[in-house]
C-alpha positions as CSV (number, residue, x, y, z in Angstrom):
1,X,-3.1,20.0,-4.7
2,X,-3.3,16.4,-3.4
3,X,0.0,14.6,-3.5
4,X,0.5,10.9,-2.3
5,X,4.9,10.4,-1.4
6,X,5.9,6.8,-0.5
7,X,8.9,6.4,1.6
8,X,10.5,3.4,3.2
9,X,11.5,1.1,0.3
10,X,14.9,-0.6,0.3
11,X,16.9,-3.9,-0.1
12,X,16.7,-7.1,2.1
13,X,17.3,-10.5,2.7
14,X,14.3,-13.0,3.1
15,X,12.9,-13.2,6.2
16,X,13.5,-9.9,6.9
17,X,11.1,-6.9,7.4
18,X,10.1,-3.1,5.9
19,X,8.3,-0.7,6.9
20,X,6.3,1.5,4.1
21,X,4.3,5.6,4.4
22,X,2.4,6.7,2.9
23,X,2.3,10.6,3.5
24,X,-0.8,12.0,2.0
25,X,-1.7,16.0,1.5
26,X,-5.0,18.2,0.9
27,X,-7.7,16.0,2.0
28,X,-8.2,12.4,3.4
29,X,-10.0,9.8,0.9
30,X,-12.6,7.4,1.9
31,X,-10.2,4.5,0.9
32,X,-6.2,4.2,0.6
33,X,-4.2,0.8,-0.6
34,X,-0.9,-0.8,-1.7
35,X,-0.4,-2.1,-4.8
36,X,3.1,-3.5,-6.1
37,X,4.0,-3.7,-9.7
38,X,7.4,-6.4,-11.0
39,X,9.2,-5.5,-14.2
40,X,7.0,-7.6,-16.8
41,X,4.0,-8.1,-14.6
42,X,0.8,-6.5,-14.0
43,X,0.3,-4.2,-10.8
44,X,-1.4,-6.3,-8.5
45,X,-3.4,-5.4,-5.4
46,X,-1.6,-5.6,-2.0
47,X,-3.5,-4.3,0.8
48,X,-6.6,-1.2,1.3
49,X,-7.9,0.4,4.3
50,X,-11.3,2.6,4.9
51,X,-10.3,5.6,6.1
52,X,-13.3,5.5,8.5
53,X,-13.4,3.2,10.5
54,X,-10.4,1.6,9.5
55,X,-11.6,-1.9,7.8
56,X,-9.1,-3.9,6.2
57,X,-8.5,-6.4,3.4
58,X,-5.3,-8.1,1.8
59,X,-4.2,-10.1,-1.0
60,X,-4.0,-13.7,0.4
61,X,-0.4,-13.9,-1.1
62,X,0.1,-11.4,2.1
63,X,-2.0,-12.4,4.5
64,X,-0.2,-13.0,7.8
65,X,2.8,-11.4,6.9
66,X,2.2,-8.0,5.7
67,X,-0.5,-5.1,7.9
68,X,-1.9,-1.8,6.7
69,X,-2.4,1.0,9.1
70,X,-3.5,4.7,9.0
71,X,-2.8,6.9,11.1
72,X,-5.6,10.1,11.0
73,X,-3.6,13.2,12.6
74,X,-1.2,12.4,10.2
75,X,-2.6,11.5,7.3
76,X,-0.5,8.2,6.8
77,X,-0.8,5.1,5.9
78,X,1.1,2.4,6.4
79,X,2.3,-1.3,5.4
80,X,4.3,-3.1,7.4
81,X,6.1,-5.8,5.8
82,X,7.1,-9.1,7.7
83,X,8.9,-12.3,6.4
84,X,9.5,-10.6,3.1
85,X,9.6,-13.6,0.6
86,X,11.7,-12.7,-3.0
87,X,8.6,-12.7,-4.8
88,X,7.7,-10.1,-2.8
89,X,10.0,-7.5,-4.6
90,X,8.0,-4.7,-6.5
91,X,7.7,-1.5,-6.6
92,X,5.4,-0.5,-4.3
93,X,2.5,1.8,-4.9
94,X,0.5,3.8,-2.7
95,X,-3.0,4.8,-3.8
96,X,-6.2,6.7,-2.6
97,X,-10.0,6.6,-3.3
98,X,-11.9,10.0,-3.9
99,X,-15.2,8.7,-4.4
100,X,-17.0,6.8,-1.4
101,X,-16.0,3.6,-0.2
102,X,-20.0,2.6,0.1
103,X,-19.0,0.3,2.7
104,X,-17.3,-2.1,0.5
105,X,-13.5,-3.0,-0.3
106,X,-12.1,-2.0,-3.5
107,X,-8.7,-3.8,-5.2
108,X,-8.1,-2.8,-8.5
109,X,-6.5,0.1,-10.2
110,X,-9.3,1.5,-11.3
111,X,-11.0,2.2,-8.5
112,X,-8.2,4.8,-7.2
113,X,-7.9,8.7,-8.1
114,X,-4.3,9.4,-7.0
115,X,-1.1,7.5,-7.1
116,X,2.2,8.0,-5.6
117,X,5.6,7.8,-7.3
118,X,6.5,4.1,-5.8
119,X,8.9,2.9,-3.7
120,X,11.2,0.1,-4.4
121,X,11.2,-3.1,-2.2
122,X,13.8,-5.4,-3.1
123,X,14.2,-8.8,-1.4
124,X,17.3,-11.1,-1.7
125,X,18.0,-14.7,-1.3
């Protein structure tokens, strides 16, 4: 059975940096991303990565600050988050891509199979 766990979540001040894994089992997928979800808001897309190859794409309210990775004898992924803003805080949500990526970037919900349980990133003032 394919299971997603996130790990690496916690509280900090602005300005200050997290990393998040993303420990995946089974199989790889063709694509994995971040998405982050605040109380009252929509989950939004953060970050995804082609397993092959690598490729890349972030949400421009991101960009700069925050890097997805994978690593392939592990089978993790992770984001590495840098100059954490408070509207950064969400919980964070790792998700992975069954189908093919066709060589194209994918960024909403639908277009992921499996989802982990979240990890909370908090960010103070």
């Amino acid at each position: 059975q394919v299971q997603l766990v996130e790990s690496g979540g916690g509280l900090v001040q602005a300005g200050g940096s997290l990393r998040l894994s993303c420990a995946a089992s089974g199989r790889t997928f063709s694509s994995y991303a971040w998405f982050r979800q605040a109380p009252g808001k929509e989950r939004e897309f953060v970050a995804s990565i082609r397993w092959n190859g690598g490729s890349t794409y972030y949400a421009d309210s991101v960009k700069g600050r925050f890097t997805i990775s994978r690593d392939n004898a592990k089978n993790t992924v992770y984001l590495q988050l840098n100059n954490l803003k408070p509207q950064d805080t969400a919980l964070y949500y790792c998700a992975a891509r069954s189908k093919g990526s066709y060589g194209r970037t994918w960024t909403t919900s639908h277009d992921y199979d499996d989802w982990g349980q979240g990890t909370q990133v908090t960010v103070s003032s």
